[in-house]
N, C-alpha and C positions, 0 to 999 in steps of 0.2 A: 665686300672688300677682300682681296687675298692676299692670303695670311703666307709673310716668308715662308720657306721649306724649314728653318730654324724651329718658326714657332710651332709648324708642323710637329715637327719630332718631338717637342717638349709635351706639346698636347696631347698625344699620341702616346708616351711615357704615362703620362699622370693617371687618363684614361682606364691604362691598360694596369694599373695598381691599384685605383679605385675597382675596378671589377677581381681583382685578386683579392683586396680586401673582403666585399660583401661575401665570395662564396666564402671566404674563411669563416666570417664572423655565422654563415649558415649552418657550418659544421658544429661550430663549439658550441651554439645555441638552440641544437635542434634536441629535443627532449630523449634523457633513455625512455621511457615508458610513454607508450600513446596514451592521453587522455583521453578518459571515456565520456564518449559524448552523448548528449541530452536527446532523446526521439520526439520532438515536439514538431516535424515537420504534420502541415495539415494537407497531406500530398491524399488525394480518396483512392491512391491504388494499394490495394491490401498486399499483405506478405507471401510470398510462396513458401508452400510445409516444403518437408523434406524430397519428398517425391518429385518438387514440381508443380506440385496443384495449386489451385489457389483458393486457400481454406475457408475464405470468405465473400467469395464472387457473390453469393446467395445476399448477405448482408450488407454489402456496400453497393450492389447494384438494386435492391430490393425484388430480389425476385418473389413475386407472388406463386407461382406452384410451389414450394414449399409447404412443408405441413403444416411451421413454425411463422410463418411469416408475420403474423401479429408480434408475435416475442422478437422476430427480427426485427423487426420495427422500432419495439421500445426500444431495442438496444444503440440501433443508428442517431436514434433522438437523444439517448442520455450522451453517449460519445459527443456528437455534434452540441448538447450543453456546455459537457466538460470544457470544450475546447473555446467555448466563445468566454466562461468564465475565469478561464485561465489568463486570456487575453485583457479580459475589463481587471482581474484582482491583484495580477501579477506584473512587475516591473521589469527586473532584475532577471536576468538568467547569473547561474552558475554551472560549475563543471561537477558530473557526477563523481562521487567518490564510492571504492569498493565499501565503504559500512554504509553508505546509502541502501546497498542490493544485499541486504542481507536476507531482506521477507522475501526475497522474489525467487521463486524455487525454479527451478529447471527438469524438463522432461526434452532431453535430446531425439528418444526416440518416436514421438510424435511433433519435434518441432514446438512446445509450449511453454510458458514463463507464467507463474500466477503468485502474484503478490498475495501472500497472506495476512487476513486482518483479522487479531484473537479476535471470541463474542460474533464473528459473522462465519459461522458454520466451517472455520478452517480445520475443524480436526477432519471433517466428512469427504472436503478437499483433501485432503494432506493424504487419507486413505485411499480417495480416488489416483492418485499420483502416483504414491505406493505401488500399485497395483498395476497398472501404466508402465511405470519405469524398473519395476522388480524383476523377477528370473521365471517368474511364474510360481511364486509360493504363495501366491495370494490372487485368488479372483475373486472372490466378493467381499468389500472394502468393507464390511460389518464385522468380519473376521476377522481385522485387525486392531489386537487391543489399543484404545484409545491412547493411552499411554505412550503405546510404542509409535503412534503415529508420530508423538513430536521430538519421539530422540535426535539429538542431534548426529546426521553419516545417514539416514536412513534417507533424507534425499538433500540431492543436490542443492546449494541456492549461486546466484550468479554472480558472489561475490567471490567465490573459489577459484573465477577462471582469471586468466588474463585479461589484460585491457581490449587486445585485437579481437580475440573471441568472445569479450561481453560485446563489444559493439557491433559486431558481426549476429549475435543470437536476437538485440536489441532492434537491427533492422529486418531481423527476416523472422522472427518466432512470432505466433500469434499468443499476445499479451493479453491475460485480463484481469480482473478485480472484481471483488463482491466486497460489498460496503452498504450502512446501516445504519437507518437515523441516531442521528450520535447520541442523544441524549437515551434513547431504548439500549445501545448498544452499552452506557458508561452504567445505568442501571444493572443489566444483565451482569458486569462485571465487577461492580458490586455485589450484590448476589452470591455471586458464585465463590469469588475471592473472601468475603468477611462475615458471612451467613453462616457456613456450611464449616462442621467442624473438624471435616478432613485436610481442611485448608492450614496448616496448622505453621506451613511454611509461610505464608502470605500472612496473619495474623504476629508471628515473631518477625518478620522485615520491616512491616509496614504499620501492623495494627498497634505495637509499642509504641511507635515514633506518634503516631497519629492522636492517640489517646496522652501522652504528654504533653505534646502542644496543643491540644484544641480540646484540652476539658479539663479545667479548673478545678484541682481539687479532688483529680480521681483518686481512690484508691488503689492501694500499693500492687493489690494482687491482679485487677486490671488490665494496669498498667503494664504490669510484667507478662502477661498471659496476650495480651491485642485479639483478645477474642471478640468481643462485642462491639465495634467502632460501628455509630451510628451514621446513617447516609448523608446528615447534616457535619459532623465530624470528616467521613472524607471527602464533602465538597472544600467542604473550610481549608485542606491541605493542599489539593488539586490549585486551587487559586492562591494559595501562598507563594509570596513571592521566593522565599528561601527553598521552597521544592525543586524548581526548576535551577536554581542559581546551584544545590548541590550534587545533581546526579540527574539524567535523564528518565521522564518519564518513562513507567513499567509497559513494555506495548499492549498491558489488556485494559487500559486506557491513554494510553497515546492516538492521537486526533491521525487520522488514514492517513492524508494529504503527508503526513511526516516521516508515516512508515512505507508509503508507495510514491512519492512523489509524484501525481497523477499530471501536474505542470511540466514535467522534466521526461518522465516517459509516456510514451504515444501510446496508452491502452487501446487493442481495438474493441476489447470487450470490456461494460461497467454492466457488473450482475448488481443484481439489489438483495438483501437477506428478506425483506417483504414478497419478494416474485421469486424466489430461492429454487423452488422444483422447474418450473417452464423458463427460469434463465441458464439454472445449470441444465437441462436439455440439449438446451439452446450451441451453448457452449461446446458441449461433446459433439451432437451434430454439428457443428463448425470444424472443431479438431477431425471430423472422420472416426472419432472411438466409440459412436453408440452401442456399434456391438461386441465390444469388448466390456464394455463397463459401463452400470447404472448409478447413476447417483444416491445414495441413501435418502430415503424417503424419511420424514420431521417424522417421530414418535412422541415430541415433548408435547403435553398438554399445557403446561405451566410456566413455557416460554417468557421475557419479557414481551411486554405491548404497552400500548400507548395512555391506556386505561394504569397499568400496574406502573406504569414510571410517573403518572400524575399524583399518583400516592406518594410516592417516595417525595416526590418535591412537595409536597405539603408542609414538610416541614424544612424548607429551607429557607433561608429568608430573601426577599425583595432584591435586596444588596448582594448576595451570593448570586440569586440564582444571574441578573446582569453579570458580573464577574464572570460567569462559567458560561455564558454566551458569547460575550466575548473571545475566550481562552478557544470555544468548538465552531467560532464562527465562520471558518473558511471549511471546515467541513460540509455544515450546512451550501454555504453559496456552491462549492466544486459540484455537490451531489445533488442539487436540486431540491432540499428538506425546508420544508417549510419551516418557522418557530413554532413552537408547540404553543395554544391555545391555552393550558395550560399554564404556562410561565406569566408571575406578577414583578415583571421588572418595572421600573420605577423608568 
């Protein structure tokens, strides 16, 4: 039917306002800061370093002349876990936020991002890095007192940059993680934090608060001092529901999945603290840095294992140690850890 030249013009009026409208409402609603976004694409073409290369041709196309190709293997297989797990555990996406990226350290000048997880060999990383992104005051990562490996300024992490340049380092840096059956790893950091009487800062934060609530009756000096909290004492807090409801967990037991978002960022490497030497290898020879830098080879004899954290749960109970399965349970499924043999949940 055709429309008078009247209704023309009117149409044509209205039109031309509705489309003035939308770019308007585009301006006023377009964000000051870009959001940073999540690298969960399951795209199999790896990142280019700095130069250009492509750091991981070896690994994602499986090349067998490699020396490493056994270890490159494992590592295609845990990646390709990660990510079918991600899919079955996971619902919900959200938008990353800058305190998300605080573990995840940055070395600009090899192109690398490695999320740090306390208890899985992060001070040995943190040195490797050092070393990597330093001025050259440092080339072998033993050299650098432990200590000063975790001051904070000595390296980068990727919550320092902008939104454009996280997302920018997130698509193109090769990402990776070393992670540890959680229950060895939550032992080990028991251990270290409430055994050892150098600890004296982690005993006054944690081991006071610990010892009031979850032992009946302690004495005064104890209680004031948080030196002795037994392994069954800090599971009993760990699973309390008023821990988490007052202050986030300490990251030398906070569950990886929290501290690295391994659903949200696209690792292409998951090292394991069990294969620790031929995965950090692995790793360097991926990055191009073998001959710059070796990974510290394990001196500890007395490591946790699987054998020394079944002790420790001897004395937990039925009911706890379910509780704290629950609490580490997407650790297990993300990383591939069995339940320990060990454990008498009900």
């Amino acid at each position: 039917m055709r429309i008078p030249r009247g209704g023309r013009m009117v149409l044509g009026t209205c039109l031309g306002s509705l489309v003035a409208l939308v770019l308007y409402l585009q301006t006023v609603t377009k964000p000051d800061v870009e959001p940073i976004t999540s690298t969960t694409s399951t795209s199999t073409h790896p990142p280019l370093g700095r130069s250009g290369r492509n750091p991981l041709r070896s690994l994602y196309n499986g090349d067998q002349d490699s020396d490493q190709s056994y270890a490159q293997s494992a590592l295609r297989g845990r990646r390709e876990l990660l990510e079918e797990a991600c899919l079955s555990q996971t619902r919900k996406r959200r938008v990353l936020s800058p305190d998300d990226l605080r573990h995840l350290i940055v070395d600009d000048k090899h192109g690398l991002i490695y999320c740090y997880v306390p208890k899985v060999a992060c001070t040995n990383w943190k040195r490797v890095l050092m070393v990597l992104t330093g001025d050259g005051r440092y080339s072998d990562p033993l050299a650098i007192p432990a200590h000063e490996a975790h001051v904070a300024g000595n390296l980068r992490t990727l919550s320092e940059f902008p939104a454009a340049e996280i997302n920018r380092r997130l698509r193109s840096y090769l990402k990776f993680v070393f992670v540890r059956e959680p229950f060895e790893r939550l032992v080990s950091a028991y251990r270290n934090k409430f055994t050892r009487s150098y600890n004296e800062a982690f005993h006054r934060r944690y081991g006071t608060k610990i010892i009031r609530r979850h032992r009946p009756g302690a004495r005064p000096g104890a209680a004031e001092a948080g030196a002795d909290v037994s392994f069954r004492e800090f599971v009993q807090y760990l699973v309390d529901p008023r821990t988490q409801r007052e202050e986030p967990l300490n990251e030398h037991w906070e569950r990886v999945h929290s501290l690295c978002h391994p659903c949200l960022i696209h690792y292409d490497v998951v090292g394991k603290y069990e294969t620790l030497e031929p995965d950090a290898r692995a790793v360097l020879g991926l990055a191009g840095v073998q001959g710059s830098v070796r990974f510290p080879a394990s001196g500890k004899s007395a490591r946790t294992d699987r054998d020394m954290a079944a002790r420790f749960f001897q004395d937990v109970s039925p009911s706890l140690q379910k509780k704290l399965v629950n609490m580490y349970r997407m650790d297990f499924l993300l990383f591939n850890y069995s339940m320990p043999r060990y454990l008498r949940t009900p």
